[in-house]
C-alpha positions as CSV (number, residue, x, y, z in Angstrom):
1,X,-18.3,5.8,-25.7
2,X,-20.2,4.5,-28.7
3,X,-22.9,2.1,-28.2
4,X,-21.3,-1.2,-29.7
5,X,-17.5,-0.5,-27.7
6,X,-20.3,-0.3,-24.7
7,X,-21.7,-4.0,-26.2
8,X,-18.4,-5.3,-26.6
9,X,-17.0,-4.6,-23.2
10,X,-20.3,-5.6,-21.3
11,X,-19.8,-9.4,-23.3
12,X,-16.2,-9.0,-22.6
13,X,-16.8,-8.9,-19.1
14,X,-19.4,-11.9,-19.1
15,X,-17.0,-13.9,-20.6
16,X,-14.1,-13.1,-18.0
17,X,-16.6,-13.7,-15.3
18,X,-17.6,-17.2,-16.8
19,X,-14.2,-18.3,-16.6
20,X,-13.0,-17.1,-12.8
21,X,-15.5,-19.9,-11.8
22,X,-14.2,-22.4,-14.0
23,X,-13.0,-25.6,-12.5
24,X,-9.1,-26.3,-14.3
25,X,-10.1,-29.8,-14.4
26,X,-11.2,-30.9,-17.7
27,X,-10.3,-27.7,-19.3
28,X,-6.2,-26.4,-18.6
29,X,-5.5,-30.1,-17.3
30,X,-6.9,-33.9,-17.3
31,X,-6.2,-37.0,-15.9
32,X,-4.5,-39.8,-17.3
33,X,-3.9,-41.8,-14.6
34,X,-3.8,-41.8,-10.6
35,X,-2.2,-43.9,-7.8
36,X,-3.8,-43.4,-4.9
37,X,-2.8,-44.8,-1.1
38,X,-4.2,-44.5,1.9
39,X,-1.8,-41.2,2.5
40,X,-0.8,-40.5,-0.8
41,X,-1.8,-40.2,-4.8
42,X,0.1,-39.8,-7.8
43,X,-1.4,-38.0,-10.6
44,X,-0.1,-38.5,-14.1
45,X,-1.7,-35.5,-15.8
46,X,-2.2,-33.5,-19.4
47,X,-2.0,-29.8,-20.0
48,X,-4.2,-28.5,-23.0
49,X,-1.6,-26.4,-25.1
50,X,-4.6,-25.2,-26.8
51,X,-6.1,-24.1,-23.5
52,X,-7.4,-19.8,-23.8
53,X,-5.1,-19.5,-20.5
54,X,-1.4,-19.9,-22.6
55,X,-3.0,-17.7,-24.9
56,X,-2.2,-15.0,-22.8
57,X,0.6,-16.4,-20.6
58,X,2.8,-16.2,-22.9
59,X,2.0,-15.7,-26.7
60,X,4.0,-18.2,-28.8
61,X,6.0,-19.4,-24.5
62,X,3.4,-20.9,-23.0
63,X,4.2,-21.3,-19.5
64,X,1.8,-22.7,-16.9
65,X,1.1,-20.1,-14.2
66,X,1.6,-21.0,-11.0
67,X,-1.7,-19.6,-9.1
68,X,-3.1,-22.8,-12.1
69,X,-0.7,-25.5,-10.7
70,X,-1.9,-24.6,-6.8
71,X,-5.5,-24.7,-7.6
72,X,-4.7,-28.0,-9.9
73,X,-3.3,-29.4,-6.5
74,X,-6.6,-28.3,-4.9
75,X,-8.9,-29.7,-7.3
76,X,-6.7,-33.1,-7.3
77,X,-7.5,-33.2,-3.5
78,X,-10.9,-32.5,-3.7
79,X,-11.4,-35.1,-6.3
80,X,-10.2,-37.4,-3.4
81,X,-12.3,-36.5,-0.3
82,X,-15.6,-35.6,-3.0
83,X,-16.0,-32.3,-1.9
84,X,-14.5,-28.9,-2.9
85,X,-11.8,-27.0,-0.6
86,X,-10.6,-23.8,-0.6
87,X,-6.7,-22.6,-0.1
88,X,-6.2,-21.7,4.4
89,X,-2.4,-21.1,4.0
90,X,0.3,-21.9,1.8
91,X,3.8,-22.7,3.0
92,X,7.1,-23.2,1.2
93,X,5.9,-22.5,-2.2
94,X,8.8,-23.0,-4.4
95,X,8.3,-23.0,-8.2
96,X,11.7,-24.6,-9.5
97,X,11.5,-24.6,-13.4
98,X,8.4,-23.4,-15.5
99,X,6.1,-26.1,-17.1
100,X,5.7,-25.4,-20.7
101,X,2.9,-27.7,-22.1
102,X,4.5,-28.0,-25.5
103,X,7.7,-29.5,-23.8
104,X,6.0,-31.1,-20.9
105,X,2.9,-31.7,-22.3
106,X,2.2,-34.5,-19.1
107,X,3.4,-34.2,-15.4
108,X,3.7,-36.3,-12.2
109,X,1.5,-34.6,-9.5
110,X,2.3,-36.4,-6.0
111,X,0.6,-35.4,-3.0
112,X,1.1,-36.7,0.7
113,X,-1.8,-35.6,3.0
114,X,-2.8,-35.9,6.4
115,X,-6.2,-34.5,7.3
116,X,-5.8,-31.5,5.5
117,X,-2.3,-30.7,5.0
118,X,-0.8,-31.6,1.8
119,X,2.9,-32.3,0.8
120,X,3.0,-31.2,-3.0
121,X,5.7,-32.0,-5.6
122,X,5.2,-31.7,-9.6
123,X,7.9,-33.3,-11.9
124,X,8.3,-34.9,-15.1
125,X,11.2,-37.7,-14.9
126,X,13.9,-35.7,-12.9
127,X,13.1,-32.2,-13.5
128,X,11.0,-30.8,-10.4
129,X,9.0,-28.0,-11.1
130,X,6.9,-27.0,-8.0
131,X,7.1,-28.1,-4.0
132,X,4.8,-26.9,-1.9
133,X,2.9,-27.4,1.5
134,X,-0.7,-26.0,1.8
135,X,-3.8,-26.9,4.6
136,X,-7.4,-26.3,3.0
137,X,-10.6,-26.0,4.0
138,X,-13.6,-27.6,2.8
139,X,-15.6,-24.6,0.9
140,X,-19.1,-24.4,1.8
């Protein structure tokens, strides 16, 4: 292996690694409005088109992977308590139709919580895209 393909890869690398830790919030997805209850919050979110992520998932289809809508959900609910959680378990995950930011370019994001379990559903009008019920953990 030639010295600059050993370059190349080793910045390659450094750049993967700088975006595993990278918080979705503000980058794949923002806020544009919330609704938030003693027991519940509605999210109206955005999904960056441009974002590197549909770059790869899928050239010319973008479609919102689904690991990026669960930690959305986290993130959501850790903007809530102020503090950052991790995934414990995940129950009845059921992704319903993709989300494709060029024809859904905003979603509904409603979460119903006690302690820390959270009822999930993402829609836009009456197309429901993802339910789900996960517990977290606050991350230390």
């Amino acid at each position: 292996m030639r010295l600059s393909q050993i370059a190349y890869r080793k910045s390659h690398i450094a750049y993967l690694k700088s975006k595993i830790n990278m918080k979705l919030l503000g980058n794949l997805y923002s806020i544009q409005s919330q609704n938030i209850g003693e027991n519940k919050a509605d999210f109206r979110v955005s999904l960056d088109a441009e974002n590197f992520i549909y770059k790869a998932h899928f050239p010319n289809n973008p479609i919102t992977p689904g690991v990026c809508l669960i930690q959305m959900v986290v993130e959501l609910f850790g903007a809530l308590r102020g503090a950052d959680f991790s995934i414990k378990t995940l129950r009845n995950v059921k992704f319903t139709a993709p989300i494709s930011p060029l024809e859904f370019p905003q979603v509904d994001v409603s979460l119903e919580f006690s302690g820390k379990q959270i009822k999930v559903i993402i829609k836009e009008k009456e197309t429901v895209f993802v339910k789900m019920s996960l517990n977290v953990d606050v991350r230390l």
